[in-house]
N, C-alpha and C positions, 0 to 999 in steps of 0.2 A: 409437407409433413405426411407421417405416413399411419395408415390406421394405430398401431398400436400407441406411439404417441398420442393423437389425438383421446385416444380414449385414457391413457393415463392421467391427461392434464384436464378431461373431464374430471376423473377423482380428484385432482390437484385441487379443484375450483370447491370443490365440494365440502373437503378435510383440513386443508391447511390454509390458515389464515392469510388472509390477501393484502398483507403489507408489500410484497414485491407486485403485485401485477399479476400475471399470465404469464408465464414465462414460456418462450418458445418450442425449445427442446426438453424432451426426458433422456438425460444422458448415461448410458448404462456402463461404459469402460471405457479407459485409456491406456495409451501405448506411447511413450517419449513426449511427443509434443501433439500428440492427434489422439483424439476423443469419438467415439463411436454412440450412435443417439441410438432409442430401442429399436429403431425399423432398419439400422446395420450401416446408416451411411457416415461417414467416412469425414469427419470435420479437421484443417490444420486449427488447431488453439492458439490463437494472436495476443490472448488473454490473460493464461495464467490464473485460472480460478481469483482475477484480480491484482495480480503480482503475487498471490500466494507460492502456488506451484512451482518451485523455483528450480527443481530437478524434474519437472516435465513429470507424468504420469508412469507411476510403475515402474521407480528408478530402482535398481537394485539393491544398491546399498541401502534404501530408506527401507523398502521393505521387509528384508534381514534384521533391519535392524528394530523396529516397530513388532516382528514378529517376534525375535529374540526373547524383548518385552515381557509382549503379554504373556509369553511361555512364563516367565519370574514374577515381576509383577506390576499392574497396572499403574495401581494407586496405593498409596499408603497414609494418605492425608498429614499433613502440614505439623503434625504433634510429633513427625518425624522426617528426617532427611533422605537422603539417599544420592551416593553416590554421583550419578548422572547430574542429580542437580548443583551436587557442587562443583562437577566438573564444566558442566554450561555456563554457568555462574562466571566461573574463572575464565572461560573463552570466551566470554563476550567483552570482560573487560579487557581484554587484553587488545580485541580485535578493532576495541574503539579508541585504544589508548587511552584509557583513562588512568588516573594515578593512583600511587597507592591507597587503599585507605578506599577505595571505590566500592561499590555493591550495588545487589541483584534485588529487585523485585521479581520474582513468576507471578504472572495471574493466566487467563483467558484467552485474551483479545487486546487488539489494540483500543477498542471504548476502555478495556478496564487499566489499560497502561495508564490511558491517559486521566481516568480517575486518582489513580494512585499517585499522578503526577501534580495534579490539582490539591489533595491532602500535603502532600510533600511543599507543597508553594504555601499554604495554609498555617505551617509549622515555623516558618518565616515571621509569625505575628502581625503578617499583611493579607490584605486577602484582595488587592487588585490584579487583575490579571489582562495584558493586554496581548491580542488573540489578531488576526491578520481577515480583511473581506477573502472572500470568497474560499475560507479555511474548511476544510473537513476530518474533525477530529473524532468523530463516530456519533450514535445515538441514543448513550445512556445520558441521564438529564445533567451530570455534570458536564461531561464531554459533547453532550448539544449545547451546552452554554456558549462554549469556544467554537462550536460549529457556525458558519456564517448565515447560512441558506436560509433566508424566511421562512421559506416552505418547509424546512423539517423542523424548525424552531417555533413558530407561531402558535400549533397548536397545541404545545405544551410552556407555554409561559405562563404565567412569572419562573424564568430557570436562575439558576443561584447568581444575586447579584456580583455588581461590582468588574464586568468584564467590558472593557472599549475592544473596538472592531476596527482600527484601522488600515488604509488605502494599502494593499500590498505590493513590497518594493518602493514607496512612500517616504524613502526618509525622512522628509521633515515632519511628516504625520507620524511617524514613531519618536522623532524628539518630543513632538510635542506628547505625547502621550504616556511615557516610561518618567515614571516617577517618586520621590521617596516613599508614595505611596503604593506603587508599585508591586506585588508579590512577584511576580515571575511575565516574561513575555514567553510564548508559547508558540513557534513557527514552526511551517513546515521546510525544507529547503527549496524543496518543488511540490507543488500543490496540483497533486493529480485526480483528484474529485474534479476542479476549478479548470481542467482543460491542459494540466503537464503545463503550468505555469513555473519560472525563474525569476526573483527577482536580482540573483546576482551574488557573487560570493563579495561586493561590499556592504551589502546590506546584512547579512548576516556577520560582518565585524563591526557595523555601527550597532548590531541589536547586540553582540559582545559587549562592545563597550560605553553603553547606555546602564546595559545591565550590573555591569559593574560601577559605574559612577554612582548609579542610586542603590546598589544592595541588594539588587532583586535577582532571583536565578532566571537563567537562557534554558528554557527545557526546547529541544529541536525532535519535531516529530516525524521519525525514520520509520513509521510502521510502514510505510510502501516502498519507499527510497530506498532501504536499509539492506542487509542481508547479501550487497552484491550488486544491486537491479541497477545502480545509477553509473557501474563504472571504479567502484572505490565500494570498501564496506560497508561505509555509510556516507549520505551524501556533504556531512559536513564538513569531512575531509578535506573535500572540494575547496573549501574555504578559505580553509588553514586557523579555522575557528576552535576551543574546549568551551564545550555548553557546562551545564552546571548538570544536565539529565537528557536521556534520550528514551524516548519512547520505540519499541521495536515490539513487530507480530508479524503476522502476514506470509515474507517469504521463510520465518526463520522456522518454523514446523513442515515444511515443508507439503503444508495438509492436513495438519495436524493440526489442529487450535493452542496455540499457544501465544503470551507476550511478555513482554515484560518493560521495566520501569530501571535504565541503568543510571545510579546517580554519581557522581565523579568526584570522588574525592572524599574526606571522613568527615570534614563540614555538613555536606550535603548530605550522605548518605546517614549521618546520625542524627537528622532532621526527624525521620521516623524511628519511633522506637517501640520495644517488644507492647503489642494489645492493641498499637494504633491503627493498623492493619494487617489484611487478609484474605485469604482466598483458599477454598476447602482444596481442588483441583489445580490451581495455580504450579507450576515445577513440579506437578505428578513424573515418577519414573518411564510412562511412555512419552511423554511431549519432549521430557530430558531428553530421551534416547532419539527422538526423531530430530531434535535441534542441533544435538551432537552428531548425528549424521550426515545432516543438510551441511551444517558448516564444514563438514571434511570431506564431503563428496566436492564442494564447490572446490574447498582446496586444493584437493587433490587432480580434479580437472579443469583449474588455473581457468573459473567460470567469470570471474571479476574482471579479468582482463580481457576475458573473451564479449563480457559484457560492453565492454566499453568500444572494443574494436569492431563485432557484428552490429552495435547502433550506430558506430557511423558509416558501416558496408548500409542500413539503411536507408538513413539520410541521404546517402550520395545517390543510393539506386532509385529513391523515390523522385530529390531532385532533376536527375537524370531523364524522368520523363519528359516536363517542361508542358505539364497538361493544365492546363489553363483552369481549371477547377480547384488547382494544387498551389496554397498560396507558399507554404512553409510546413517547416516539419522540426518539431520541437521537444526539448526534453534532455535526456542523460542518457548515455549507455541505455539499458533496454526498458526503459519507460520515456513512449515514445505518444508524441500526438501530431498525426496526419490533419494540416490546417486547411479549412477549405473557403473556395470566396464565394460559398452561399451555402444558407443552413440545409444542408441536403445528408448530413451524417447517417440520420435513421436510413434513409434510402438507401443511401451506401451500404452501410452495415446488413443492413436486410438483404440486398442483390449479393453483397460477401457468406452469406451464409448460404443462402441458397447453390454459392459456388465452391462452397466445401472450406468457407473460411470463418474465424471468430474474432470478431472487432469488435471493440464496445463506443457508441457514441457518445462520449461524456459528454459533449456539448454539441449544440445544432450546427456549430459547421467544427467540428474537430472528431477526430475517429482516433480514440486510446488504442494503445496497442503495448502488451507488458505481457511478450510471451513468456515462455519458463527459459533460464539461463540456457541451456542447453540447446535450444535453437540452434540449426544450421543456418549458415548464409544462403545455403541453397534452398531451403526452405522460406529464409525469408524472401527471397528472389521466384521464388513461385508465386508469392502473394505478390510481390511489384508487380510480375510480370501480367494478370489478371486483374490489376488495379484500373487502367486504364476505362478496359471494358465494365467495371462495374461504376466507376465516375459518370462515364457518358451514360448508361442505364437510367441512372438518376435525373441525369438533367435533360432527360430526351422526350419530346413533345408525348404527353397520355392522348390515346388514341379517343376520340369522342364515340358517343353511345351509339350512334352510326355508323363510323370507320369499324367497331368491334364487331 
């Protein structure tokens, strides 16, 4: 690290409340798929602001188009429409196939998607919700209900009753658990918090059709998956599954803070009605026009297929090494997780940065990787081709206080 970071994240430590940690870098611009820190060095993004960034940093058309914007106008709050959001509105349904009679929640984020998705399962006149182990639905207190993690649940319980947590991929732990009492099962397709876990596109047609034996709606949460990242628009495609709602944020602002709540069908979608909910910002005219560009930048440079084909150029090229550190490499199209056969992630990730790369350790032996659609293979073959040497890094004898 280099002076001027260290001294910014001095202020960091000082101003801004310490729910992340310390975070390593102060990141001051980007260019495609690389991010420049304050002291000018030079990072590949493996990351994706999370899977957000799904046109890579300082795509053109997004910011044309967000500029556009704010030249017109920002926000106009929810007492009015506009345009863009009707026009997103109707692109998303379209893009999920849903039927007719379908509709749009905008809110925020995907915490607040999946709020809205929780009220939406509420309006059923059930209020059980059964939610998946190792689930990360976000961390407002509704959406930490359905989140698994002790650790980010604990210290705020009692969170709103009535939620089972079963075994995910589990089938008979979901028979058992989906019932007339039931309001809604609530999955992710791939549970990328939990390590770019699958449990199978049959599992998401037994959670179809449990859900429909007992009444209850299938909400399937795309806020990571969604938008392109897995290969398909969304990953439940994959399936050949219709949920009753999908949650979606993340890549589909492309940076933007944006989400929403797609329910499928006029059953569903007149489950909520005018006063039940809201959001002052939710489908403002800049997030519209940033989600309307994201979806038509990918369109138009055929990102979804490119997704699906540069994640398995990585698969092959990571298999390809045959390093002994390297047990498997898991996931969809570009939400990808490098498995390792001992918890050495952080070490990794910390010697990849130091080598001009950004990987996140979701788990002690697994290294996420969900760069922005846009990614070259040649770029991701820069990071293979340095993988090697930052594995052995890790796992290579710490010199003793003598030898130093």
């Amino acid at each position: 690290m280099g002076a001027r970071n260290d001294e910014l994240l001095e202020r960091y430590q000082r101003s801004v409340l310490g729910v992340f940690g310390l975070p390593p870098l102060v990141l001051a611009h980007g260019s495609g798929c690389h991010v420049w820190d304050v002291d000018g060095k030079r990072y590949l993004d493996l990351v994706g602001g999370l899977a957000v960034n799904a046109l890579g940093h300082g795509h053109p058309a997004l910011v044309s188009a967000i500029s556009k914007q704010a030249g017109e106008a920002i926000h106009v709050s929810n007492l009015f429409t506009s345009e863009g959001q009707i026009a997103l509105a109707e692109r998303l349904v379209t893009l999920a196939g849903a039927p007719e009679g379908s509709a749009v929640f905008f809110a925020n984020s995907g915490a607040e998607a999946i709020e809205a998705a929780i009220k939406l399962s509420r309006r059923t006149g059930r209020s059980g919700i059964v939610a998946a182990e190792g689930a990360f639905h976000g961390r407002t207190t509704g959406a930490l209900a359905l989140t698994h993690k002790p650790a980010y649940r604990e210290p705020f319980e009692p969170l709103i009753p009535g939620v089972t947590h079963v075994a995910y991929g589990d089938e008979e732990a979901l028979r058992a658990a989906v019932t007339d009492a039931t309001a809604a099962v609530v999955l992710e397709p791939v549970q990328g918090e939990a390590g770019v876990l699958s449990p199978g596109p049959a599992y998401l047609r037994l959670a179809r059709e449990l859900t429909t034996a007992h009444g209850a709606l299938l909400v399937l949460d795309e806020i990571q998956t969604g938008i392109g990242r897995t290969g398909t628009w969304f990953a439940f495609q994959q399936a050949g599954v219709v949920p009753d709602a999908i949650t979606v944020a993340k890549g589909l602002g492309g940076g933007v803070p944006i989400g929403a709540l797609v329910a499928f069908g006029p059953e569903v979608a007149g489950l909520l009605t005018a006063g039940q909910h809201g959001s002052t910002f939710g489908g403002n005219p800049l997030a519209a026009a940033a989600g309307l560009a994201v979806l038509q930048a990918i369109e138009d440079e055929g990102l979804v297929q490119h997704a699906a084909t540069a994640g398995r150029h990585l698969v092959d090229a990571v298999t390809a090494l045959h390093h002994p550190l390297v047990r498997e490499v898991r996931g969809a199209g570009l939400l990808r997780a490098i498995v390792l056969t001992e918890p050495v992630a952080a070490q990794v990730a910390a010697s990849a940065r130091e080598a001009g790369f950004i990987v996140n350790p979701v788990a002690p032996d697994a290294l996420r990787l969900a760069p922005p659609l846009v990614v070259t293979t040649e770029q991701l073959d820069e990071f293979v081709a340095a993988l090697p040497a930052l594995l052995d890094a890790a796992t290579a004898p710490q010199p003793t206080s003598e030898e130093s």
